[in-house]
N, C-alpha and C positions, 0 to 999 in steps of 0.2 A: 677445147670446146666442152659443153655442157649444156645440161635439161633446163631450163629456167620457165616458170610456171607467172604467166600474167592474170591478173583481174580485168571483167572490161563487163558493165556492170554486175549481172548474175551472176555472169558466169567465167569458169577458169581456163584458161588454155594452154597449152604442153607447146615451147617453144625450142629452139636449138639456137645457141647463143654461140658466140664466141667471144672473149677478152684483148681489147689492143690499144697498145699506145698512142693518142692524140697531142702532140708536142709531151707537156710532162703531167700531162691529166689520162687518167684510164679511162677507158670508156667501153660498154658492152653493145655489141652488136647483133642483130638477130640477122641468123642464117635462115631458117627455114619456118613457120609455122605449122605446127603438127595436126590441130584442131581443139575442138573445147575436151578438157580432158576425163569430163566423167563418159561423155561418148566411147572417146579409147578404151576406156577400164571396162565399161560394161559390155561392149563388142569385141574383148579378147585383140584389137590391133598393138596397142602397144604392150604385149606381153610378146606377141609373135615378134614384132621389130625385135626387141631386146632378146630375144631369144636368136632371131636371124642373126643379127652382130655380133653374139657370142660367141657363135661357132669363129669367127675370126680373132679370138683373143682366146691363147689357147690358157694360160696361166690361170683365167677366170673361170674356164671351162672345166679345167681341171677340179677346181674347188667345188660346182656346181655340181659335177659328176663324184665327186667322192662327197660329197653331202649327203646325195641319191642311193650311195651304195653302188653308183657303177664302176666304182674300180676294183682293182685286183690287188691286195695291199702283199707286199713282199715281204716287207720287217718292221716293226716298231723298234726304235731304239732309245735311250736314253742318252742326250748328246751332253747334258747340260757339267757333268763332272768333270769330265775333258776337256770342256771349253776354258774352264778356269783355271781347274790343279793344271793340267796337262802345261797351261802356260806359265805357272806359278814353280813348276817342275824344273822347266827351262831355265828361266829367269833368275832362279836362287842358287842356278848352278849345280844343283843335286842330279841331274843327268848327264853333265859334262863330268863330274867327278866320278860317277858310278863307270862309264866308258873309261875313263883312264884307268881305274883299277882294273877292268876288264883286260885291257892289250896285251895283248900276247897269250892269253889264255886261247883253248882250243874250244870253246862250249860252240855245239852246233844248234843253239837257241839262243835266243835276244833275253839275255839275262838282265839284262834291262827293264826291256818291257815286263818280264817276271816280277822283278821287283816294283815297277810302277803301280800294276794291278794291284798288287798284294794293297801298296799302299791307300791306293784311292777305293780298295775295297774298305780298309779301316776308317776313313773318315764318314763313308755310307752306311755302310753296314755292319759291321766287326763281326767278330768269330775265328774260328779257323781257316788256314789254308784251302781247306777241300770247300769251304761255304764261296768264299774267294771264286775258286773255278766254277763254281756253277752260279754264281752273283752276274760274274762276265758276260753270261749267255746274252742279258737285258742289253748292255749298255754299249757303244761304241767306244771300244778304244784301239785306237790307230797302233797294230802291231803287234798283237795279243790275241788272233782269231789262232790261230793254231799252237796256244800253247796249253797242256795237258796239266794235268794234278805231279806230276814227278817232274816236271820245269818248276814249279812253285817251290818245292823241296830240295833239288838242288839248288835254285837261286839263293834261299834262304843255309845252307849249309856254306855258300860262299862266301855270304855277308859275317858266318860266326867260323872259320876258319881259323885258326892260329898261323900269325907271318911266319913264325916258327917254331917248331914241335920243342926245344929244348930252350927258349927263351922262359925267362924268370916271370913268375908268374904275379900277380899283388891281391890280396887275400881269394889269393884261387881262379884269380880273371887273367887268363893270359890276353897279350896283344894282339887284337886280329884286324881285319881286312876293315870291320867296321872302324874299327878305330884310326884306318888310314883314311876314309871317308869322312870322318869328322873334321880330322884335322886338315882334310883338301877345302873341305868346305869352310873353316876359319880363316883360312890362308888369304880365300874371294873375299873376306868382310875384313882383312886387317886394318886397309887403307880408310875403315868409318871408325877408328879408334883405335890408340897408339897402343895401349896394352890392356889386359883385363884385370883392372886393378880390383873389381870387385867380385865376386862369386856367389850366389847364392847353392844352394845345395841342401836336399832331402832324400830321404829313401822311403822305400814304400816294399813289399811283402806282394808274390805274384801266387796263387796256388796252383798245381799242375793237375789236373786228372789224370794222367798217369804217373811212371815210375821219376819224371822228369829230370829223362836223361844219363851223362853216366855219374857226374858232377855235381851240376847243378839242386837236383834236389833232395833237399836234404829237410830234416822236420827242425824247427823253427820256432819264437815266438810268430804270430800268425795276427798281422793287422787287420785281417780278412774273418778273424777270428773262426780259422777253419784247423784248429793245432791234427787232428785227424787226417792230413793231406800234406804233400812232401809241397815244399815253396823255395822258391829262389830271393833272392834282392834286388831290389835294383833302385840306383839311383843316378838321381838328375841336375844337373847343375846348367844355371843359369847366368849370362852377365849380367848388367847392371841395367842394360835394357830391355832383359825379359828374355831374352832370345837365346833359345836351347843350345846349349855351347857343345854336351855330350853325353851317353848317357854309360851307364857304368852294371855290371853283373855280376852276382858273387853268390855261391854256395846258401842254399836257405837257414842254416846256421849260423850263420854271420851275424853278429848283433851291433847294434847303429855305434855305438862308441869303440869299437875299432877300424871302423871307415872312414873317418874322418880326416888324420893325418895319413895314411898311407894315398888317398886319394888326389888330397890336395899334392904331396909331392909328385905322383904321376898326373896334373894337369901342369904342373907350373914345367914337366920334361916335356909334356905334347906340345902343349901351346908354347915353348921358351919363354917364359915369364919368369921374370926375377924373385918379385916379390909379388903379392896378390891376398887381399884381405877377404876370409870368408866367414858366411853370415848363415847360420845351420839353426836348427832346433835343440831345445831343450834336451832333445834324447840323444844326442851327440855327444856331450860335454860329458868327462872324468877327468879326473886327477890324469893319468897317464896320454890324454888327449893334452893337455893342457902345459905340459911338460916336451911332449914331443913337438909343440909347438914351437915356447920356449929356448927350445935346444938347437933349432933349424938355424942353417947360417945362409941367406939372414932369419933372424926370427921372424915366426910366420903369425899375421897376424889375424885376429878372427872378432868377431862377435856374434854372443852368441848367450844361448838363450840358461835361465837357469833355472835351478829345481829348487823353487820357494820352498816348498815343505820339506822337503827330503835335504839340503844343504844345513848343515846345523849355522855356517858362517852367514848365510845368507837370510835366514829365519831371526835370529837372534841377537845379528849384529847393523844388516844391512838397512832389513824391514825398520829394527827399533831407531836409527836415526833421523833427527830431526832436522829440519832446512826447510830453505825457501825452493818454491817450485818453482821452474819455468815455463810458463804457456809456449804452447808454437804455435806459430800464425795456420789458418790451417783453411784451403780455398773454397769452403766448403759452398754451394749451391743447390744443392737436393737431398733430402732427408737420406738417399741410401748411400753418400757420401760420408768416407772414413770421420770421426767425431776428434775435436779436438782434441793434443793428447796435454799432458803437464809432465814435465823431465825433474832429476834430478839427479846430479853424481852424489854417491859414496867411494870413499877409498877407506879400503880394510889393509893398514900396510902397505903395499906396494901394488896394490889388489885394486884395479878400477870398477865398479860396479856404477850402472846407470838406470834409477827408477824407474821406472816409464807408469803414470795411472791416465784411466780411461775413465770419465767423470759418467757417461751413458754408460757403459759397461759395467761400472760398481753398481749405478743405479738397479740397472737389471740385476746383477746378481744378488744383490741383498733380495729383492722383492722375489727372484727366485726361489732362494733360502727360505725366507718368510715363509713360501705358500707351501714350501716341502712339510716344514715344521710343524706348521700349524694341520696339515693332514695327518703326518704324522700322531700327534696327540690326539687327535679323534680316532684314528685307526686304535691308537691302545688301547680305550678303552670298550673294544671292540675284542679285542685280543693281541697278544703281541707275538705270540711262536711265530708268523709269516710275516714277521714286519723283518727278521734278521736276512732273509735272502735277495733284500732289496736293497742294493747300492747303494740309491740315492737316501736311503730310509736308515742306513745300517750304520755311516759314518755321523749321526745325530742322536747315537743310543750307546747308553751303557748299562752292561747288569746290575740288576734289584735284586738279590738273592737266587735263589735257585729258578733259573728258567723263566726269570722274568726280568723286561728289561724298561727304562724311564728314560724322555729326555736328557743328554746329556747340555747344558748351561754352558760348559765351557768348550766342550767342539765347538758349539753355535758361536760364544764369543771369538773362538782360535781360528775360526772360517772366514769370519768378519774381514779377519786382517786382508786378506787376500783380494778382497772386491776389485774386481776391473786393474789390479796389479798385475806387472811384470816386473821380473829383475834380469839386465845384460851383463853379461863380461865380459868386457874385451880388452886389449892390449895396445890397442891404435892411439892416435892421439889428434884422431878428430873431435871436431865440436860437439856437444853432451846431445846436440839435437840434430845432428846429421846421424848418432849412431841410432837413435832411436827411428828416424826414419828408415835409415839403410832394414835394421831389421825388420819392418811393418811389410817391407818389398818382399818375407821372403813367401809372404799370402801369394804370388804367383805361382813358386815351384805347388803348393799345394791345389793351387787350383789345376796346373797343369797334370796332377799327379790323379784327378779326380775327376779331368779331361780324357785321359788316360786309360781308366779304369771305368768309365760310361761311354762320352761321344766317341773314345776311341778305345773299346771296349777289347783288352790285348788276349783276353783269355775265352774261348777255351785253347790252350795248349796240348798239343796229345802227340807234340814231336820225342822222339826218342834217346837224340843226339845233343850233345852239347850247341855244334854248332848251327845245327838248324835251328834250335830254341832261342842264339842268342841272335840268328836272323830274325827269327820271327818278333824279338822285341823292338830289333831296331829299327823295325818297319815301321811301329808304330812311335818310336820317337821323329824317324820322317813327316809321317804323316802330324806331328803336332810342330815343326818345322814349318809346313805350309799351311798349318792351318793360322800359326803366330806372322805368316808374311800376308797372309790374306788382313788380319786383324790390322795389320801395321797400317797397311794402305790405306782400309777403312776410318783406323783416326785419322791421318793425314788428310782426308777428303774429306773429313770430318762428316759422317756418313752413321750416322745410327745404326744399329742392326744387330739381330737377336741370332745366333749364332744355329739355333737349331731350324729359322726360317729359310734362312741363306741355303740349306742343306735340304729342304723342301721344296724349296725353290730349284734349284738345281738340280733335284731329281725330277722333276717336273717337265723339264723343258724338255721334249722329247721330238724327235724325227720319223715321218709315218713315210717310207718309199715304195712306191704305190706304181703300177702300171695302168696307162690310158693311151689307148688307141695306137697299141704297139708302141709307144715310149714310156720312158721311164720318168718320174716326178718325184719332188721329195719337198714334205710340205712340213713346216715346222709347227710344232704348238704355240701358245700364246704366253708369253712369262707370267709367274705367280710368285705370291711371295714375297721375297726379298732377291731373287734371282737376279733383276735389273741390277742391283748394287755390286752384288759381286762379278757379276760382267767387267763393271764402271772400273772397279777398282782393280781387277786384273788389266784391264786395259786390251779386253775383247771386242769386238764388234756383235752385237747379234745375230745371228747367220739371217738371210732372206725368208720371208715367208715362204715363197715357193720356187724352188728352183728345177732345170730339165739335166740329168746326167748325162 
């Protein structure tokens, strides 16, 4: 039934209708007529009817009175984070596997749910632990109300445990409890591909505000450019489908080209991979990297980025040769879409090297160059003492006699070379344009690494212990687990979405449980944002506007 409003000449009238079936034509019926309806409005009857009827609908009533301020609200919570990770938790199997490393342990707290917090604290909020336990206070999460600031700490001490105090250790990382969670967790995805033939792989620099630990921190080059502060390492390797395979932790003195080979042989013992080709950055590669490659039986295969300036073989032998280029087809449909590249192999000896130029990318950089330069020469003749403390300023000058300095012509032209250029190396014997691709793929470890270090902001650190610190990292490589399964679904559904709305969104959604008339009511918000989508694509239901506990 319903209101239905007639004309009959001047004037309007308030009727009660109902809808019914005549053979297969609808037809409306009038139940009652109410009278002309600005009479109702202006004599207060039809506020009073609809006011009398309300009291029989109590779900309306409810809303009507917490409109008014007549109710008594008990909590506000924030539902929306649980609705999605919580399932997304499930589902990837990352709480089936944490329980099985648990069994047979004696903790008399849901170290579980320790670790979930921690985690779904890091994709909202970041910080520390202790911000973690009082973040909780806001939000609903099922099995977390009575867990304190020393559940968080030990949880996190059992994720960075060593399996064994006297096992062999690899540049300073022993094997622990996380690392039997990784590999539980690869074991659930074997069956969506045979082996991980490819790897992507970076490291990134963490700094500690404290001593960090007893191990781990140690001083360091510092990517954070904080050399004043003790730092650990840590790196991440990824398959071929993006998807975080493990993350790795080493003494803050560790520099990127001795991690490289020792890493790769402890992934191909985690995961049983025979063989497995890996695709790193430019600050991986040495002679002694490149060798211990070499040397593996079978030979381990890599590609991988090289140092144009600094290799004399690659400057002088690689760059100077000449050939034909070859375009790759490239899908592009929107300007912020990767730019076509153009390939080319050299072979130096037995030495494969693969071109790669970036035809948008020279462009930028020459016009880059250009405008440095040309400030530059205005700046001299301004003065030049404070043109030498500027980087960009410094490598375009050279000394004019005593304490002054001019244009250098041929940096400019030796810079030239470089435009929108890369040089690979690798040992594989795929196609000249699949290596070039593989390595474009490995822009995702660094977005994840920068994912990391903002939306999942791992520091501040002010744990003490080895192994609580290297809980505290791995929480955050979890939580970029589920943020990479959330992302998955959303291309599949092919489903637009801006990652930091998703996350406004689902802070958003919130539950007010409220008391009326001695019962208890729980009345939900209204979605914002992008929150719709990530429901969608977890495959939640949106809870009820109002429901009675």
């Amino acid at each position: 039934m319903f209101f239905r409003v007639t004309r009959a000449g001047a004037y309007r009238y308030l009727q009660i209708a109902r809808s019914h079936r005549d053979g297969k034509t609808v037809r409306q019926q009038t139940l009652l007529s109410l009278g002309r309806l600005d009479l109702l409005q202006e004599s207060g009857q039809l506020e009073s009817l609809l006011r009398s009827g309300l009291r029989l609908c109590e779900r309306i009533a409810f809303v009507d009175a917490h409109a008014a301020g007549q109710t008594e609200a008990v909590a506000v919570r924030s539902v929306g984070p649980d609705l999605v990770f919580g399932r997304l938790w499930e589902q990837t199997g990352i709480q089936a596997c944490l329980q099985q490393a648990l069994a047979g342990r004696g903790y008399e707290f849901p170290v579980e749910r320790a670790i979930y917090l921690t985690v779904l604290h890091r994709l909202f909020a970041s910080g520390s632990d202790r911000a973690a336990e009082r973040w909780r206070e806001a939000y609903r999460i099922p099995g977390s109300e009575a867990l304190d600031l020393h559940h968080l700490y030990r949880a996190m001490a059992f994720l960075g445990t060593p399996l064994r105090t006297d096992a062999e250790t690899v540049l300073g990382s022993p094997r622990c409890v996380k690392d039997q969670i990784e590999e539980a967790l690869f074991e659930q995805r074997r069956d969506l591909f045979s082996e991980v033939d490819l790897v992507f792989f970076d490291t990134t620099s963490i700094y500690f505000e404290g001593e960090g630990g007893q191990s781990l921190g140690q001083y360091g080059h510092s990517k954070d450019h904080r050399p004043d502060l003790r730092q650990m390492i840590v790196g991440l390797a990824l398959d071929a489908e993006g998807w975080p395979l493990c993350c790795e932790m080493w003494p803050g003195n560790t520099t990127d080209v001795k991690t490289l080979a020792p890493v790769v042989e402890r992934l191909k013992r985690r995961f049983r991979v025979r063989e497995m080709c890996v695709v790193a950055d430019r600050g991986m590669i040495s002679k002694e990297t490149i060798a211990a490659f070499e040397a593996a039986d079978p030979p381990g295969r890599y590609i991988l980025g090289a140092r144009m300036r600094r290799q004399k073989e690659v400057c002088e032998q690689v760059l100077a040769r000449r050939g034909a280029w070859l375009e790759l087809e490239s899908a592009r449909t929107q300007s912020k879409d990767p730019a076509p590249l153009k390939v080319r192999e050299v072979w130096v000896g037995k030495r494969r090297y693969v071109v790669c130029v970036n035809e948008e990318e020279r462009q930028h950089d020459a016009r880059a160059r250009a405008a440095i330069v040309e400030h530059l020469r205005q700046q001299l003749h301004r003065g030049d003492k404070s043109l030498v403390g500027n980087k960009g300023y410094r490598r375009f000058l050279k000394v004019m006699g005593k304490d002054h300095f001019a244009v250098d012509e041929k940096a400019i032209e030796q810079d030239a070379k470089f435009d929108g250029i890369w040089v690979l190396r690798t040992n594989t014997d795929l196609e000249t344009e699949c290596v070039a691709r593989a390595y474009k793929g490995l822009w995702m470890v660094e977005d994840l690494f920068r994912t990391a270090k903002s939306i999942l902001e791992t520091r501040p650190i002010y744990h003490k212990c080895d192994e609580t610190i290297r809980g505290h990292v791995f929480c955050s490589f979890l939580a970029l687990r589920l943020k990479a399964e959330l992302e998955r679904r959303l291309v599949q559904q092919d489903q637009p979405w801006e990652w930091a709305e998703i996350l406004r969104g689902l802070d958003k959604l919130q539950e007010v449980e409220a008391v009326f008339q001695g019962r208890r009511f729980v009345f939900r918000s209204q979605l914002v944002a992008q929150a719709h989508r990530a429901l969608r694509a977890a495959g939640v239901a949106v809870p009820a506007t109002i429901r009675e506990l």
